[in-house]
N, C-alpha and C positions, 0 to 999 in steps of 0.2 A: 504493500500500500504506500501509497505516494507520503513522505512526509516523517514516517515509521521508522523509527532508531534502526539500523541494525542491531541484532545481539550480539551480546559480548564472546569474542574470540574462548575457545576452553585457555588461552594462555593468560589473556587479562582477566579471565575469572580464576586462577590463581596467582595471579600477581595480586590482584584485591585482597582474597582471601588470605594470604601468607602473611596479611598486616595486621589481623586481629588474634586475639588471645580470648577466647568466649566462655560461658558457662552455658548451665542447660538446668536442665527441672528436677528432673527424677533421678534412678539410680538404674537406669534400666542402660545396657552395653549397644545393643540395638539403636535404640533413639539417638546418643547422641555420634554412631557411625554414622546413622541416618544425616545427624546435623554436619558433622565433616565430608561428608561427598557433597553436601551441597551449597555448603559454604567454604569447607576448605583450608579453614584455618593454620593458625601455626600449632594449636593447641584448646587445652581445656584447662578452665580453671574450678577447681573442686572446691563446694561449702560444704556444712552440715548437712544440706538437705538431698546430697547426693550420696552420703553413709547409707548404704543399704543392711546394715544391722548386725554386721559383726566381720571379723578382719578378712576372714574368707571370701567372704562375696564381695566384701571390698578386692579383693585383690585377684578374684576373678573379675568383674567388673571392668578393673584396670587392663587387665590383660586383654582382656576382650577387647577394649578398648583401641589398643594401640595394636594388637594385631591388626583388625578391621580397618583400624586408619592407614596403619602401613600397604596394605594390601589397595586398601581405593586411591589414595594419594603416592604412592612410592616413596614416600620417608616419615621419618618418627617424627611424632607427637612429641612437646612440647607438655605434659602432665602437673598443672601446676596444683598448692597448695596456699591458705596462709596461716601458716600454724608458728604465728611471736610466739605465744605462751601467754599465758595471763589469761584476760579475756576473748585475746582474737586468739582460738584454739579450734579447730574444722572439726576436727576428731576425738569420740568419746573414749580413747584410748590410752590406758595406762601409759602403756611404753612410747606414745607419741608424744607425753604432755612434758609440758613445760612452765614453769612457772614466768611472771610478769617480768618482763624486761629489769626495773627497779629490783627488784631480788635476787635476780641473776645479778646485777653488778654490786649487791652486797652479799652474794657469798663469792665473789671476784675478787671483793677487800679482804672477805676474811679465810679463804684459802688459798687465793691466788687464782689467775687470771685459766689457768691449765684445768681447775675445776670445774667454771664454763664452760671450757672449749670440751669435754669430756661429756657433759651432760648436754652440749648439743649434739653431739657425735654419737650418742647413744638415743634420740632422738629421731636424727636424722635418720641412721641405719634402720630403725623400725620406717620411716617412710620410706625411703629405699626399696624395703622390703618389699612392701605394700605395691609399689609398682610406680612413686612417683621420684618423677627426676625435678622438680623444680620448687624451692621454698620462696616463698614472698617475704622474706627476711633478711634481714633483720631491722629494725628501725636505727634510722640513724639522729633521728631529731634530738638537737640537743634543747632540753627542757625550760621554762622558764615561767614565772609565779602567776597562775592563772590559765596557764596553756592547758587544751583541751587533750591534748596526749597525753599528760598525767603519767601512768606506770608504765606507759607500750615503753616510755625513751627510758634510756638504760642508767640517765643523767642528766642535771645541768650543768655538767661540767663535760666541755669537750673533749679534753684528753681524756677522761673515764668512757666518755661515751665510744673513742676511738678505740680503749683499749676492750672494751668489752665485746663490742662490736666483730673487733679483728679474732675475738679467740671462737665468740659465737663461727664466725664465717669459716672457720679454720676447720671447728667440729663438722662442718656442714660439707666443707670439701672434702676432707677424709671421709664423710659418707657417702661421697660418691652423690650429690646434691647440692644444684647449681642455687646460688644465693641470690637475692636481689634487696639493694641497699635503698629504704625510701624515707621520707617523701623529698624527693629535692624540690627545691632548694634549700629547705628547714622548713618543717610546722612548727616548732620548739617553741615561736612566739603566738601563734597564732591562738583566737581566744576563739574563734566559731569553729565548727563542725565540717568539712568539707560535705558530710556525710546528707549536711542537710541544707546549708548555705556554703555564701562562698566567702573564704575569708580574704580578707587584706593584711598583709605581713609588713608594718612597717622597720625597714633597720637600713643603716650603714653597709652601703657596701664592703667598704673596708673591714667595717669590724667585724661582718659578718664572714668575712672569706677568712677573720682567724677565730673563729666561734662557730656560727651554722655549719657553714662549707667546710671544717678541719676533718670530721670522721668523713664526708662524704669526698675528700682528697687523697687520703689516707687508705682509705681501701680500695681506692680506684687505682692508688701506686701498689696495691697487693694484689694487684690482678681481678677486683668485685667483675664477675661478669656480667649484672644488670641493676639498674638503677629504674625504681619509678621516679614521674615525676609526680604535681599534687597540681589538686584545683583549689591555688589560693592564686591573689595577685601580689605579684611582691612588685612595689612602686620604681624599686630602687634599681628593679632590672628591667621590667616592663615596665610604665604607668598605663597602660591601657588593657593587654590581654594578659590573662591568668595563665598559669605556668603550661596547663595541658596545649593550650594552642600559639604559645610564644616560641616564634622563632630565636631573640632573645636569652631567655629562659633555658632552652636548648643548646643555646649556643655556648653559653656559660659554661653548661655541664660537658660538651663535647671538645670544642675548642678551649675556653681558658683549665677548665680540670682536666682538660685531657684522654675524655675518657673516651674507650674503644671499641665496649661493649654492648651490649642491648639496652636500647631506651625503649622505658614503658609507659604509657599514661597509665593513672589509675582508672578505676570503673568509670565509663562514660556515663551509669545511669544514676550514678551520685547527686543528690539532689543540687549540688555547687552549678551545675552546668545544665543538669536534665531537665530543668523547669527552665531555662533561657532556651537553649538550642539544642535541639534535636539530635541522636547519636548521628545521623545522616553526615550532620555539617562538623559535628566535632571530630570525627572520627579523620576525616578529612584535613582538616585542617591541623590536628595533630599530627600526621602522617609527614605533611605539606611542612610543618614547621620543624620537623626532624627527630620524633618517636620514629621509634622501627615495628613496635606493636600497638596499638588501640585494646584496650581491654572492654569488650562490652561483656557484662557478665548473669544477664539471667532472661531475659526476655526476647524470645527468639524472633520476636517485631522487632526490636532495636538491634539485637544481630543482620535482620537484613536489610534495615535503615541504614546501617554502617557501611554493612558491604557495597550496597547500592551507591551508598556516596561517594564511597571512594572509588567505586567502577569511575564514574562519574568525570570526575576529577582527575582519573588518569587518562580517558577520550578526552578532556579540556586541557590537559597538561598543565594542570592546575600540579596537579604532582608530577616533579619531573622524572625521565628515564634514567637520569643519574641517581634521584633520590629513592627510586626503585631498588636500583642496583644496589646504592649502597644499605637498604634496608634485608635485603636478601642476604648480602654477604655477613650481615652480622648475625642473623640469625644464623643462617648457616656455620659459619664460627660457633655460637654456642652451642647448635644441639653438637657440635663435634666432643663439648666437654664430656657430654653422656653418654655419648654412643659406644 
């Protein structure tokens, strides 16, 4: 019909697809293969509500999982988690738990930094086990009086925060379980919620690149292989767009911290964003501003509002075939760590 898009090539329907990191509903191995042949992702990200009821079926689940995906897509899944410890814990399981960030770095005072790293290492290996290759950890926010991350940060003091950080990551690499360091740039000051609004981070650049920015420098010189960013505004890098769709923001983190790993936004259906602009435009625009992943993580509407976007955008060359590339080569790099 005269006027009527073409459809998308099968290669820009996995060039779109390899940019999100998704969730899904239930606990069923089926649905969400279903959901990867047809969106294609880099991966899944797992809540509570996808525990099917005891470590077994979780971990047939997973396998099933990443078979079926391997077998429709020709390479591994990406299988993430966010198991800090404390209150953000996915799994009702013993040997996965962890306690809140803040108590981990006070038994780091009082046995030493090897004791963390040991209790994430036995942690990890139970995920490991289980079948996932990717933690959403650890926080790096350093804390400060009134901030709404409270226990997740390991401190208000940056070098604590660094050192606890590095032994957590440490336990996690000897698990054979790729880490992710968040939220850049710092929540530490932040007083609202990203979860529900969107916050505004005021601080010094300077001061912040030897306070916020030290643990997220730091583990990026120890090889962090992924970093999310966060849906606040910090003035001082942007004054206009919030860190998910700041080229800016990004640019910080890749160019001045140097870093060479995967960038993540967090969930796009976070109320910071989701009540302004639609996963469609964010997802896009994150991509566009130099994330290597868009995380939409529950509503398989806004999975293909996303996808669709970013189709979109890459027929506009709104995202360029450089920033393709270099989105692909990083992922690729990492899942090399797990393979």
């Amino acid at each position: 019909m005269p006027g009527t898009a073409p459809a998308p090539r099968r290669e820009m329907l996995e060039e779109a697809g390899r940019l999100l990191l998704i969730g899904f509903e239930g606990d069923d191995a089926a649905e969400a293969v279903g959901l990867a042949e047809e969106f294609r992702p880099a991966g899944f990200v797992f809540f509570s509500r996808n525990y099917p009821g005891s470590p077994a079926a979780l971990r047939s689940l997973l396998r099933g999982l990443a078979d079926g995906f391997g077998r429709a897509l020709g390479r591994p899944p990406l299988l993430a988690i966010d198991q800090e410890g404390g209150t953000v814990s996915r799994l009702p399981l013993e040997e996965t738990s962890l306690p809140a960030a803040s108590e981990m770095a006070a038994l780091a005072r009082d046995k030493g930094p090897g004791a963390l790293e040991e209790l994430s290492f036995r942690a990890g290996k139970a995920l490991r086990e289980l079948g996932f290759n990717f933690n959403l950890a650890p926080v790096l926010d350093v804390s400060a009086e009134g901030s709404y991350i409270g226990s997740r940060s390991f401190s208000g003091d940056p070098a604590e925060v660094t050192l606890c950080a590095a032994a957590f990551f440490a336990g996690q690499r000897r698990a054979g379980l790729l880490s992710c360091g968040k939220h850049f740039p710092g929540l530490g000051r932040a007083v609202a919620d990203p979860h529900a609004e969107l916050p505004v981070v005021e601080w010094d650049l300077g001061e912040a690149w030897a306070r916020d920015l030290k643990p997220f420098r730091d583990l990026v010189a120890r090889g962090l292989p992924a970093v999310m960013t966060t849906h606040a505004l910090f003035r001082a890098v942007d004054p206009h767009l919030p860190g998910t769709i700041s080229p800016r923001v990004v640019g910080l983190l890749k160019q001045d911290v140097g870093f060479k790993g995967l960038a993540l936004t967090d969930d796009l259906e976070m109320g910071a964003l989701a009540g302004v602009l639609p996963p469609g435009r964010t997802a896009w625009e994150a991509v566009a501003a130099g994330h290597d992943l868009a995380l939409v993580c529950r509503r398989r509407e806004s999975v293909a509002d996303a996808r669709d976007g970013i189709l979109q955008a890459i027929r506009d060359y709104e995202i360029t075939p450089r920033r393709l590339r270099e989105a692909k080569l990083r992922l690729t790099k990492t899942l090399r760590l797990v393979s």
